[in-house]
PABAMI-573778 format. One record per residue (C-alpha): residue number from 1; x, y negated, z negated. Coordinates in steps of 0.2 Angstrom, whole numbers, plus 5000, padded with zeros to 4 digits. Each point is the difference from the previous one (the first is absolute). Layout:
BEGIN
{atom NUM,{X,Y,Z}}
...
This chain:
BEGIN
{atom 1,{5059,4921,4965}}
{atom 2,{4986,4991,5008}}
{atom 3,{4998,4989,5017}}
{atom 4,{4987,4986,5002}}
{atom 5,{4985,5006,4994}}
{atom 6,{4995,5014,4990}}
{atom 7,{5011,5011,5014}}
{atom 8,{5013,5012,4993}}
{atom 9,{5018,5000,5009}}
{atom 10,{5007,5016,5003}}
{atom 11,{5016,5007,4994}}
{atom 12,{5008,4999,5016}}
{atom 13,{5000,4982,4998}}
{atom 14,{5011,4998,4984}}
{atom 15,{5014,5014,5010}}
{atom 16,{5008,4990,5009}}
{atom 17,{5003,4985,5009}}
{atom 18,{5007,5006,5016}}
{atom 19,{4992,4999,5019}}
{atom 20,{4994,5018,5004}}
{atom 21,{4987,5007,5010}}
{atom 22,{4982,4997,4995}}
{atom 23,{4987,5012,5006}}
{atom 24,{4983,4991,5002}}
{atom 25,{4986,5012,4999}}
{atom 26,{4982,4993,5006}}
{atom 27,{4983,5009,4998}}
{atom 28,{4985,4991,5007}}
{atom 29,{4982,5001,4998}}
{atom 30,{5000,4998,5021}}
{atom 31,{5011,5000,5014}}
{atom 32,{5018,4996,4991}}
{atom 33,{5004,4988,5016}}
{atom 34,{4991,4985,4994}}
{atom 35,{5009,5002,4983}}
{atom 36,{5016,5003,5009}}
{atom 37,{4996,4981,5007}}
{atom 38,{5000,4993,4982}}
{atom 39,{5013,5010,4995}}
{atom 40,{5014,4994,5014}}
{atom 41,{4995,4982,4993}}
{atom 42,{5003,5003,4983}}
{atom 43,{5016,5008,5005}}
{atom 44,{5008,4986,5007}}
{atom 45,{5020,5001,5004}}
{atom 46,{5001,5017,4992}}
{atom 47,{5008,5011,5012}}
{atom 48,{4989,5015,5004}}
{atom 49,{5009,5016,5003}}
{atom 50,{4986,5016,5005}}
{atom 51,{4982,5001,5001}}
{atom 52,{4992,5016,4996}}
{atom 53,{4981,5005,5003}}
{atom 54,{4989,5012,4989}}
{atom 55,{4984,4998,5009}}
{atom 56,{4989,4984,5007}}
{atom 57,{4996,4995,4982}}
{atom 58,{5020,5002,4994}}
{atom 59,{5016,4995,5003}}
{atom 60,{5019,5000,4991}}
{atom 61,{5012,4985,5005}}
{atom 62,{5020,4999,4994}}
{atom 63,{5004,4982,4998}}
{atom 64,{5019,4995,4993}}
{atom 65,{4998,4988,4987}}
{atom 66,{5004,4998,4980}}
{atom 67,{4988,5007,4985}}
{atom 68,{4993,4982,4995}}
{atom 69,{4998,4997,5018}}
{atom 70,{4990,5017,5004}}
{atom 71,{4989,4997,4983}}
{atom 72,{4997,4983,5006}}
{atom 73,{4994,5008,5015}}
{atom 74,{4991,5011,4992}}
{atom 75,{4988,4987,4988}}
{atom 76,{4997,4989,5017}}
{atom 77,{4994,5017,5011}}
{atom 78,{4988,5003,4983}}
{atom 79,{4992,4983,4999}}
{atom 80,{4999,4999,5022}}
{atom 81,{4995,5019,5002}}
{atom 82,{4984,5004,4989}}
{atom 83,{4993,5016,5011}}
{atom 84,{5018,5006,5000}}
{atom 85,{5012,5009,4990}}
{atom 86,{5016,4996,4999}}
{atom 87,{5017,5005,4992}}
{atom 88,{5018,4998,5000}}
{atom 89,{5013,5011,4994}}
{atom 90,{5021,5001,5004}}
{atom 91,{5002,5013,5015}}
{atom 92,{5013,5008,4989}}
{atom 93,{4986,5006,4987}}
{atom 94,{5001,5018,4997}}
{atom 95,{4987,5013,5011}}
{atom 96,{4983,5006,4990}}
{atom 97,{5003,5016,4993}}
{atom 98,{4987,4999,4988}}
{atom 99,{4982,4993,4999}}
{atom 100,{4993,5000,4985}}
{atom 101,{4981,4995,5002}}
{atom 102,{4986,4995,4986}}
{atom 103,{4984,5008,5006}}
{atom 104,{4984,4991,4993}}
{atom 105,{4996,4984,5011}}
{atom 106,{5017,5003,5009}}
{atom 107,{4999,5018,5009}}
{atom 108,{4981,5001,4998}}
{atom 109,{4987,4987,4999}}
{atom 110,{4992,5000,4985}}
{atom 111,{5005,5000,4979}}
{atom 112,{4995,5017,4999}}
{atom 113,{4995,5002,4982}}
{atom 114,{4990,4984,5004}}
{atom 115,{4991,5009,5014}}
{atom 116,{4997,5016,4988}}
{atom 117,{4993,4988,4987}}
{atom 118,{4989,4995,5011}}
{atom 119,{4994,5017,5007}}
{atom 120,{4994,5000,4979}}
{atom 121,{4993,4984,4999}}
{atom 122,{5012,4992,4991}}
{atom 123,{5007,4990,5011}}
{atom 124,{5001,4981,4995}}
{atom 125,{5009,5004,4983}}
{atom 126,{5015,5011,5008}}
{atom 127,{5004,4990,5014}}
{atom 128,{5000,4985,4987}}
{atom 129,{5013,5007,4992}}
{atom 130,{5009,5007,5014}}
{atom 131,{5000,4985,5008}}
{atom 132,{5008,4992,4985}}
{atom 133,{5014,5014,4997}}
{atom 134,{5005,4997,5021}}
{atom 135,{5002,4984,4997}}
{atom 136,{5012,5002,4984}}
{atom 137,{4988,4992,4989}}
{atom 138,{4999,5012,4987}}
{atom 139,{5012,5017,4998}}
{atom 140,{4996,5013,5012}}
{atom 141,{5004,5016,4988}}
{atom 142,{4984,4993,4989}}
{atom 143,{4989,4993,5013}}
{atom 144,{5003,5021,5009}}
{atom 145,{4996,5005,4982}}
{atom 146,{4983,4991,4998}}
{atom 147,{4993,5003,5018}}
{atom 148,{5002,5020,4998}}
{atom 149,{4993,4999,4983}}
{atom 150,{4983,4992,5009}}
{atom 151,{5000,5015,5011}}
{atom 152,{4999,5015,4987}}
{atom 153,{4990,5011,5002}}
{atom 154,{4997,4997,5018}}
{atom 155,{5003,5014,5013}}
{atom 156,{5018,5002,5007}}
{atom 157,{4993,5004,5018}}
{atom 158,{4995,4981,5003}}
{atom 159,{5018,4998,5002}}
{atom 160,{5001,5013,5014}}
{atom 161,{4985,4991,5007}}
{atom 162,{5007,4983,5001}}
{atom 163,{5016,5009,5008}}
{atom 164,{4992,5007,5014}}
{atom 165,{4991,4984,5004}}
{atom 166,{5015,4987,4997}}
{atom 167,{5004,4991,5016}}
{atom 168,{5019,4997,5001}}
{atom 169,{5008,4983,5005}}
{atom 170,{5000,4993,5016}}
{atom 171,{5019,5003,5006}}
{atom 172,{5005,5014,4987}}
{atom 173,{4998,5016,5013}}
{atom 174,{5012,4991,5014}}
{atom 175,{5011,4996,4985}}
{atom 176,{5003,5015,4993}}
{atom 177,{5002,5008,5017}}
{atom 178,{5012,4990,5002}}
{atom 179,{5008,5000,4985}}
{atom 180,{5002,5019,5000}}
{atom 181,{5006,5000,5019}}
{atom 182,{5016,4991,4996}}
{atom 183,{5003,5014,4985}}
{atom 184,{4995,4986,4987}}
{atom 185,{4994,5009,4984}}
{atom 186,{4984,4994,4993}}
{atom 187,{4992,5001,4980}}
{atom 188,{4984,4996,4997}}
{atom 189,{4999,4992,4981}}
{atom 190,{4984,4993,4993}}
{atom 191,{4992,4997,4987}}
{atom 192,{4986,5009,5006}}
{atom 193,{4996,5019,4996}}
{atom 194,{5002,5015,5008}}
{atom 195,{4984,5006,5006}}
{atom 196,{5003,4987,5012}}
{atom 197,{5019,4996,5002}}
{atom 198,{5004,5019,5003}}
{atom 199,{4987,4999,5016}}
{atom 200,{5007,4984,5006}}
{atom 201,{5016,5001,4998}}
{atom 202,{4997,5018,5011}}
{atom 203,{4991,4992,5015}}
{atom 204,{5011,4987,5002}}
{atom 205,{5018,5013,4998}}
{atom 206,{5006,4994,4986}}
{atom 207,{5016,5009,4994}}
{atom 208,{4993,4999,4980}}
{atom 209,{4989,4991,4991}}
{atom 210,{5001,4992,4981}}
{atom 211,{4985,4997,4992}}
{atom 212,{4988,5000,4983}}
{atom 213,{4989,5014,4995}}
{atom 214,{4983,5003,4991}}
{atom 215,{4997,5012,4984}}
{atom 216,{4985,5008,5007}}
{atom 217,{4992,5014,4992}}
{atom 218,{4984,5011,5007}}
{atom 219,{5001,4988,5014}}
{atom 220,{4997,4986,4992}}
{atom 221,{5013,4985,4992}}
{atom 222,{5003,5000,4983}}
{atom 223,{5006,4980,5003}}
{atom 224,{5017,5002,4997}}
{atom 225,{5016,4998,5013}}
{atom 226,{5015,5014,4999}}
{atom 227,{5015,4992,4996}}
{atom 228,{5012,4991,5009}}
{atom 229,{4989,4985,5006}}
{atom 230,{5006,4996,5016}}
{atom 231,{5002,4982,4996}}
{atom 232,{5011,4988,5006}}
{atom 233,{5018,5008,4991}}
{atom 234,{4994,5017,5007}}
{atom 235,{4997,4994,5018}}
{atom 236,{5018,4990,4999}}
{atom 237,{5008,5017,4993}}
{atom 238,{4995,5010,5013}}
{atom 239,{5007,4986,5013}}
{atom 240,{5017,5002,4993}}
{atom 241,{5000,5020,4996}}
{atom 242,{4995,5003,5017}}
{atom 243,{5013,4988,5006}}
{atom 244,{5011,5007,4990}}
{atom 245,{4995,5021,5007}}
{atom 246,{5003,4995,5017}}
{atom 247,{5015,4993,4996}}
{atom 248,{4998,4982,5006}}
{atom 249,{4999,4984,4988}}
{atom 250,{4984,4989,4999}}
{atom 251,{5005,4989,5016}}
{atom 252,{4994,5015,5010}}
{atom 253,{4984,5001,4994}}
{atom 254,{4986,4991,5005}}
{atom 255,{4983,4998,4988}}
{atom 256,{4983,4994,5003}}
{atom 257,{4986,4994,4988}}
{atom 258,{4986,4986,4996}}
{atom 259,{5001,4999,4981}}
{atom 260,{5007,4995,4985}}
{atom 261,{5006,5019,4996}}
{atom 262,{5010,4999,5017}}
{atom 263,{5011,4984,4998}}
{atom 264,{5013,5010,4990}}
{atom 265,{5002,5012,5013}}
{atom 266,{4999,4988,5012}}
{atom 267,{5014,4990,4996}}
{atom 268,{5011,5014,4997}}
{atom 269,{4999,5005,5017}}
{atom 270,{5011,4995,5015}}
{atom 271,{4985,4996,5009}}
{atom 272,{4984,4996,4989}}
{atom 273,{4982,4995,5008}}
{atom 274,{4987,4993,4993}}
{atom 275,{4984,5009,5011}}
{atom 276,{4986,4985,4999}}
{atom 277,{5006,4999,4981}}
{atom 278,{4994,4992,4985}}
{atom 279,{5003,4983,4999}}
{atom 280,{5015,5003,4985}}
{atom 281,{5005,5012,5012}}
{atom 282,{5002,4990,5014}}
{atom 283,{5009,4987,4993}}
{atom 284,{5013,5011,4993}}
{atom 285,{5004,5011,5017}}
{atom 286,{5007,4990,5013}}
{atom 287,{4995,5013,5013}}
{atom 288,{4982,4999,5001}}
{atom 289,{4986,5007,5012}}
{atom 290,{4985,4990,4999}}
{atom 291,{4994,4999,5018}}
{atom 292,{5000,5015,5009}}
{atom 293,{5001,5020,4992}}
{atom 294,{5010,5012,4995}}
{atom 295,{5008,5003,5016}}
{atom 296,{5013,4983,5000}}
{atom 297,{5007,5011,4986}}
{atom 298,{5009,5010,5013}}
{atom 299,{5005,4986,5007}}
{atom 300,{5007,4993,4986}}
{atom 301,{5008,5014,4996}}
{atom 302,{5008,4999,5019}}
{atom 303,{4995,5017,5003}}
């Protein structure tokens, strides 16, 4: 189902048609009062019921209305609110007890094979294809396939190099934090490798991590990936048997990602977002953050 545009409605909208509380959440570049100004326009007669503040540059606001109402809503504060990002849900969604986050280009800020490739002067031609499988034009299983098979030979301890120099996201400490502090269990998957998951997924507390790893041997690659690939199946799988562990269904789990490997994932979950996303991406996942960093996650996940 899809609204004006190229914008994906959420499922909330096709549930029901009845008046219920809308939470409004609102994460601005600046100071959140001058969007608040453009947001009481927009919202007309719509009766507002509580007002919440996260911090100067965030804000959560219950309305009353209908679903097509608050979607309407939603597409106006989108074309009016460019530096802010904005997202409606029904108060009655369930609370985040999973978070299920993506880690290249999401948690950290970089494609990390990419960034190894380069380190090896062979940077054009992976991030080519990288750049190709993110954006779902080719199949990701292959295009994982090829890159490691340019890298063999190569020493393994680049990969603990580009680990110790990746810089992580803007956002993605205080979400995390936060996260854990309200007793939400957090998975790293990726499509990355373990030299570098593993330490990430460490700094940051995460309560396990999922990811690919290399055949090395005399510390060097032999350019082939262990099997399972942590594609797009495998990143969806472990949403729903961790969901399933904990003892919750999928509308309790948030996930978090910027390719195409993460869209299934994404629209499994109760509450999927589309971190500064691939354009597919984007379109397919109603709750988006494009403006301002991982940190509106928390709020988003009215934590």
């Amino acid at each position: 189902m899809t609204g004006a545009g190229t914008e994906q409605a959420p499922r909330w909208l096709a549930r029901s048609d009845a008046r219920q509380p809308f939470v409004a959440t609102l994460c601005s570049v600046g100071s959140v009062d001058a969007t608040l100004a453009l947001f009481y326009d927009e919202l007309g007669d719509l009766p507002m019921l509580e007002r919440k503040s996260y911090s100067a540059q965030a804000c959560a606001i219950t309305l009353e209305c209908v679903p097509a109402e608050a979607w309407a809503l939603l597409q106006k504060l989108r074309r009016r609110l460019p530096a802010t990002d904005v997202y409606l849900q029904p108060q009655s969604s369930p609370r985040v007890r999973t978070l299920v986050c993506d880690m290249d280009m999401t948690i950290v800020a970089a494609e990390t094979l990419d960034e190894v490739a380069a380190q090896l002067g062979l940077g054009d031609a992976i991030a080519t294809i990288t750049a190709r499988a993110m954006n779902g034009e080719i199949d990701f299983d292959a295009a994982l396939r090829e890159r490691i098979a340019m890298l063999a030979g190569q020493p393994e301890q680049v990969f603990h190099d580009v680990a110790r120099q990746l810089q992580l996201n803007p956002g993605a400490s205080e979400l995390l934090a936060a996260a854990k502090a309200a007793g939400v269990h957090c998975v790293l998957v990726s499509g990355g490798f373990a030299q570098i998951a593993e330490p990430v997924a460490r700094r940051l507390g995460f309560d396990a991590v999922h990811c690919n790893y290399l055949e090395v041997a005399d510390g060097r690659l032999t350019g082939a990936v262990r099997r399972p690939i942590v594609n797009a199946d495998y990143k969806l799988g472990v949403l729903q048997q961790v969901s399933r562990k904990r003892g919750h269904g999928l509308s309790a789990c948030c996930a978090i990602g910027d390719g195409a490997n993460d869209l299934p994932m994404l629209r499994a979950a109760g509450l999927g977002i589309a971190y500064r996303g691939k354009p597919m991406l984007r379109a397919a996942t109603p709750c988006r953050i494009d403006a301002t960093d991982l940190g509106s996650a928390a709020c988003f996940m009215r934590l």
